[in-house]
MILOVO-904780 format. One record per residue: residue number from 1; residue in three letters; x, y, z of N, C-alpha, C in turn. Coordinates in Angstrom, 3 decimals. Atoms other than C-alpha are relative to their C-alpha. Layout:
BEGIN
NUM ala X Y Z X Y Z X Y Z
...
***
This chain:
BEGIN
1 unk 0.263 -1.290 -0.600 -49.166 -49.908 22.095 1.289 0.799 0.179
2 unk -0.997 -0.029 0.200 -45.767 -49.347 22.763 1.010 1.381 -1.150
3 unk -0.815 -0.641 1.568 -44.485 -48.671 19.049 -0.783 1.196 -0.209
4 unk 0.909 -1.263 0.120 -47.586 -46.006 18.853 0.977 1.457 0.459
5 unk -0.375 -1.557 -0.824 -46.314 -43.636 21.879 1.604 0.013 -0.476
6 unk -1.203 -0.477 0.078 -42.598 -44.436 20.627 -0.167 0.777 -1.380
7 unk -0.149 -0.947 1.024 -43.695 -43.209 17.038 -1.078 1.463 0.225
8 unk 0.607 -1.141 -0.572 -45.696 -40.191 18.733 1.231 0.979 0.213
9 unk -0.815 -0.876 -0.536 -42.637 -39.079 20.300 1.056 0.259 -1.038
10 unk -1.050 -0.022 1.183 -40.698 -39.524 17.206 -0.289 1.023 -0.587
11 unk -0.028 -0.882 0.729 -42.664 -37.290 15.374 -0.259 1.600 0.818
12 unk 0.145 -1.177 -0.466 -42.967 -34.537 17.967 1.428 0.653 0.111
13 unk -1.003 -0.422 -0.285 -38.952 -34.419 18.496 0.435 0.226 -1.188
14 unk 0.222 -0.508 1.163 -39.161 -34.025 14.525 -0.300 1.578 -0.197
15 unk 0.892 -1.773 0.047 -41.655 -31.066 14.373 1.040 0.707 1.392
16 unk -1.039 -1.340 -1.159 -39.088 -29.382 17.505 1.210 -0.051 -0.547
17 unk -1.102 0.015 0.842 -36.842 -30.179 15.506 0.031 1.283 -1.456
18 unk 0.072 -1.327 1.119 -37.809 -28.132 12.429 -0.147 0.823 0.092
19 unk 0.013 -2.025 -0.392 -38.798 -25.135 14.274 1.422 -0.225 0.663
20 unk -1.458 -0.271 -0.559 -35.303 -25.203 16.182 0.703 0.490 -1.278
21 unk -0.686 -0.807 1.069 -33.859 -24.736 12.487 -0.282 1.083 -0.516
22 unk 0.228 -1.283 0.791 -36.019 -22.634 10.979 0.169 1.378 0.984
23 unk -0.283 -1.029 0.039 -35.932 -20.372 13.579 1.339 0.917 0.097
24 unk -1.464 -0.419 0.120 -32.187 -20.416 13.608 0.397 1.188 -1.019
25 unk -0.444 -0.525 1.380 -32.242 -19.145 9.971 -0.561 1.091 0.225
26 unk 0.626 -1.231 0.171 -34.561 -16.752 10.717 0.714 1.407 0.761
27 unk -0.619 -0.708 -0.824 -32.796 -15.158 13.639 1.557 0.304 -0.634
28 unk -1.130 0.179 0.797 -29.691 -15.567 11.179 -0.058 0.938 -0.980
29 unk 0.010 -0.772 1.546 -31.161 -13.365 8.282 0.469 1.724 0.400
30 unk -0.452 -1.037 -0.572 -30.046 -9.833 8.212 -1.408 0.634 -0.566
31 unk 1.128 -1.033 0.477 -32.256 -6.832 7.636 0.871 1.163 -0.421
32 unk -0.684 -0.688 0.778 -30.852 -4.212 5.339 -1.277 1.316 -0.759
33 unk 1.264 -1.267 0.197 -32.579 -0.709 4.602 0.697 0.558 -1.403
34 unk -0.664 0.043 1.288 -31.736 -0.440 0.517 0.211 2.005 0.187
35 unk -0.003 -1.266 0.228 -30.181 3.127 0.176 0.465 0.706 1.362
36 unk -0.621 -0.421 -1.981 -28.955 3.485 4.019 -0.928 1.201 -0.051
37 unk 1.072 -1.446 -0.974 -30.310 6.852 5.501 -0.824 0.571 -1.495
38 unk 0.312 -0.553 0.781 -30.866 7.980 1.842 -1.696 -0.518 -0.368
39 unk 1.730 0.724 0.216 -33.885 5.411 1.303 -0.190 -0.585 -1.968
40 unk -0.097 0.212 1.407 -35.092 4.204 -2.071 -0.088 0.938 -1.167
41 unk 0.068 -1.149 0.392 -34.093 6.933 -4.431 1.028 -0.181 -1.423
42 unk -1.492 -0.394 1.284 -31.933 8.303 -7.466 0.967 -1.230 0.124
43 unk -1.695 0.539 -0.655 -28.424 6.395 -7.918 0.410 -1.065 0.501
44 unk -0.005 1.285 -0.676 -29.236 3.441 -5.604 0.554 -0.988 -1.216
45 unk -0.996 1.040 1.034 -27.628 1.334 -8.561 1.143 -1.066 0.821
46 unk -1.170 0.691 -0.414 -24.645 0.888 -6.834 -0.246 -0.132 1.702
47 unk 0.667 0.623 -0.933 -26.080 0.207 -3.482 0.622 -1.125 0.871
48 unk 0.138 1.538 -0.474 -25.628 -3.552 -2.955 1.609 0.038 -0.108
49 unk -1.594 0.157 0.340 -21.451 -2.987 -4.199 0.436 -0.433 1.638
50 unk -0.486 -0.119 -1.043 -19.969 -4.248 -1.574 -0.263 -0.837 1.341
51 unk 1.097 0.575 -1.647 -22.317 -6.223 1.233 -0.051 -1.246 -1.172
52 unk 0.468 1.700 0.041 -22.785 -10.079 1.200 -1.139 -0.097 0.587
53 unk 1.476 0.904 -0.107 -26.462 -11.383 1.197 -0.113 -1.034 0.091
54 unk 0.523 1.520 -0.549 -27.789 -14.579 2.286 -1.461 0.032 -0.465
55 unk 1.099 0.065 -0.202 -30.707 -16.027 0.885 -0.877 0.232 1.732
56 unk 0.497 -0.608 -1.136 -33.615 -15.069 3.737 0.268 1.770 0.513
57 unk -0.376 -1.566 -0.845 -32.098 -11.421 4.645 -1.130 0.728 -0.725
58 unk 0.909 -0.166 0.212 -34.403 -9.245 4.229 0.441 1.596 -0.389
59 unk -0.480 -1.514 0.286 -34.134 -5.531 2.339 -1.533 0.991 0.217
60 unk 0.867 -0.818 -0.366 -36.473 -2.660 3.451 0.024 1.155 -0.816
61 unk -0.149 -1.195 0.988 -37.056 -0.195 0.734 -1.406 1.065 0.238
62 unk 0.736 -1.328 -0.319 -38.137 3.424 1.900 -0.222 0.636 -0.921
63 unk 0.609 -1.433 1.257 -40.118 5.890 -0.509 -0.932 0.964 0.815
64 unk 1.732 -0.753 -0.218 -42.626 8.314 -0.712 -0.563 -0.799 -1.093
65 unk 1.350 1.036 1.039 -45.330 5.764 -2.293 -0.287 1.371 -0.988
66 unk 0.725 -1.313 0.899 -46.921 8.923 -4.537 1.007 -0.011 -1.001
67 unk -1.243 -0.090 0.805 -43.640 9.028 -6.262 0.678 -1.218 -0.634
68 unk -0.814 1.003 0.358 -42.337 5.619 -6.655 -0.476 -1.192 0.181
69 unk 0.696 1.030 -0.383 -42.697 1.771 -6.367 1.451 -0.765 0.336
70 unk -0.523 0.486 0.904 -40.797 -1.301 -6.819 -0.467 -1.207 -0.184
71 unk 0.667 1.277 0.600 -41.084 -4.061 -8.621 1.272 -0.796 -0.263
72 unk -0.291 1.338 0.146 -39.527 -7.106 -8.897 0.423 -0.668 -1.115
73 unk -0.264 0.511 1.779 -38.041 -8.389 -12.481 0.616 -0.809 -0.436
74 unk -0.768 0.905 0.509 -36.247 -10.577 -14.295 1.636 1.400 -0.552
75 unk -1.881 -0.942 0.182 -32.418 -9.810 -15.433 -0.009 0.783 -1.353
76 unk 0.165 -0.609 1.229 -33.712 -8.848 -18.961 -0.592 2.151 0.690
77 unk 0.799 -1.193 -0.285 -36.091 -6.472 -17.024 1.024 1.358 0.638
78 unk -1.243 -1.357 -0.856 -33.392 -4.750 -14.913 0.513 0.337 -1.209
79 unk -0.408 -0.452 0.379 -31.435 -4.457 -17.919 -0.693 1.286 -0.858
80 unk 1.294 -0.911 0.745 -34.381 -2.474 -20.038 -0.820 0.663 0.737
81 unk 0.996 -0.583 -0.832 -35.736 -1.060 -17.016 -1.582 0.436 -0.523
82 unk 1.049 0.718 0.007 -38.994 -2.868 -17.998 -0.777 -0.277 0.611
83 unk 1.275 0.539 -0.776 -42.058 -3.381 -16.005 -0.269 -1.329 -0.543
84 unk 0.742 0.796 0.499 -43.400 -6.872 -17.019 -1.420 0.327 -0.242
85 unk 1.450 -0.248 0.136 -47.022 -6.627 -18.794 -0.844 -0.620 1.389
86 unk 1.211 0.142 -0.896 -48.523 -8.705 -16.269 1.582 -1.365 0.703
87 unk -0.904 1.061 -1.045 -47.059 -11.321 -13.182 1.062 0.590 0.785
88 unk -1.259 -0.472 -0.858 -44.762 -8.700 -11.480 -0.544 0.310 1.022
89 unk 0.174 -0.222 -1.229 -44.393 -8.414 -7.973 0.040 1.475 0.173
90 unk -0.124 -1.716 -0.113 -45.118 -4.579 -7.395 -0.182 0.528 1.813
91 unk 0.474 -0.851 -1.251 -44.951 -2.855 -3.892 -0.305 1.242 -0.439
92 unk 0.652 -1.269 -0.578 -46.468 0.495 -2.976 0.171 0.429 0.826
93 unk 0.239 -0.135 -0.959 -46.199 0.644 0.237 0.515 1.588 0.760
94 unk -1.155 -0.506 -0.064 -43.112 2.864 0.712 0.091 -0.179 1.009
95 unk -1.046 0.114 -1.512 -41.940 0.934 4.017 -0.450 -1.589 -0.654
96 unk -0.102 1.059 0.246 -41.608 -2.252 1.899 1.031 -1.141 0.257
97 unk -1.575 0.516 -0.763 -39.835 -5.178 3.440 -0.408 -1.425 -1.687
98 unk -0.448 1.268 1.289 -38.838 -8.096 0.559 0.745 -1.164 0.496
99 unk -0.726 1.136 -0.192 -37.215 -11.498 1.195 1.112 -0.035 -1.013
100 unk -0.748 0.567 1.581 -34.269 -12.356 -0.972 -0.021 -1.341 -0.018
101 unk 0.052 1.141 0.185 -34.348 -15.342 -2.422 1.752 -0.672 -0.475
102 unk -1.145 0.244 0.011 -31.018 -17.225 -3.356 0.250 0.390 -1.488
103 unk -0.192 -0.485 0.866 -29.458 -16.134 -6.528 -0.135 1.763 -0.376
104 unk 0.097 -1.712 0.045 -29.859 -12.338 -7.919 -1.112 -0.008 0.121
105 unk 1.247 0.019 -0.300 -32.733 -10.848 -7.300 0.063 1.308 -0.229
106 unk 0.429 -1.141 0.707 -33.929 -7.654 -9.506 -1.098 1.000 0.199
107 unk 1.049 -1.078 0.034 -35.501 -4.093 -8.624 0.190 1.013 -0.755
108 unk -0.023 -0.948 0.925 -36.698 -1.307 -10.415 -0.870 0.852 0.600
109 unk 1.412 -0.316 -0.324 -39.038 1.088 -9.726 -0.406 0.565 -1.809
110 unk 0.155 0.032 1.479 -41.086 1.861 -12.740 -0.477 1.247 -0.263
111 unk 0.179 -1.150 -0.184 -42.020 5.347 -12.337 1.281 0.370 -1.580
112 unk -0.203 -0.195 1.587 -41.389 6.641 -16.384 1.784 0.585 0.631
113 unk -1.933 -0.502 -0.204 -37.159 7.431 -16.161 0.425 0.036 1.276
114 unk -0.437 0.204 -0.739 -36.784 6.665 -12.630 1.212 -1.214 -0.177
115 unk -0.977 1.459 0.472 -34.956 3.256 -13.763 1.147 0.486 -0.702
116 unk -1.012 -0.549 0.682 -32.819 4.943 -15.813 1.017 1.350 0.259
117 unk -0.813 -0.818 -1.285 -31.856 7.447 -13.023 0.690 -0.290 0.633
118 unk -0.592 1.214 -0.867 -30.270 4.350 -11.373 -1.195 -0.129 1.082
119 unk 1.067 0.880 -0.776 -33.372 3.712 -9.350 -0.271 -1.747 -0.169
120 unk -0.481 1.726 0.458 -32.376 -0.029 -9.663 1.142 -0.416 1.046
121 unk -1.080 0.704 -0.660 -30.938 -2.650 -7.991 0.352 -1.349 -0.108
122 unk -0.186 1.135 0.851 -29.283 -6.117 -8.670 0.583 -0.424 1.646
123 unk -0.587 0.257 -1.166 -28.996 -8.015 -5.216 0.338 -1.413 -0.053
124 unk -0.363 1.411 0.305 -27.003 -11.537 -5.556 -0.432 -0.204 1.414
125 unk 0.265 0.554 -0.837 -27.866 -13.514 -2.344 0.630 -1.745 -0.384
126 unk -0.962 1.558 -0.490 -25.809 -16.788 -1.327 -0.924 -0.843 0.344
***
């Protein structure tokens, strides 16, 4: 009986255990509004120059939805400011929040020559 309540308590100081980290990380991530006061627009290209990301931080990209999106791509896609036929992550919203994940992490919006306006962005994350 014993070994029961000692492996009971084992796995509860476990599970308080894993929320104690995660929410460390969480309270750790930054929040970042792509385009500062400007919002998601023209030009944003060069954007990210400059700022260190952490996987988890989180980027908030402002539009007018009617006008714009973004989407999500691979590194081919950013370079060809490319939509994928099918499997891309697309917002709408225009008060879209995104996770970064670790490594770069590729937007576009796909709105016909917006991409090629510098409506794009290439965000490395640590």
């Amino acid at each position: 009986m014993a070994q029961g309540r000692g492996s009971a308590v084992t796995v509860v100081v476990a599970l308080l255990l894993v929320c104690v980290l995660f929410n460390a990380r969480v309270a750790d991530s930054a929040v970042y509004s792509v385009g500062d006061s400007s919002g998601w627009s023209f030009n944003t290209d060069s954007w990210s120059t400059g700022k260190r990301f952490k996987a988890g931080d989180v980027l908030v990209f402002k539009y007018d939805a009617t006008a714009h999106d973004v989407v999500a791509v691979s590194a081919a896609g950013y370079r060809a400011c490319a939509k994928p036929a099918s499997g891309a992550r697309v917002y709408k919203s225009g008060a879209d929040r995104v996770t970064l994940a670790r490594g770069t992490n590729y937007f576009i919006c796909s709105a016909p020559g917006h991409c090629q306006s510098g409506m794009k962005i290439a965000v490395t994350a640590a």
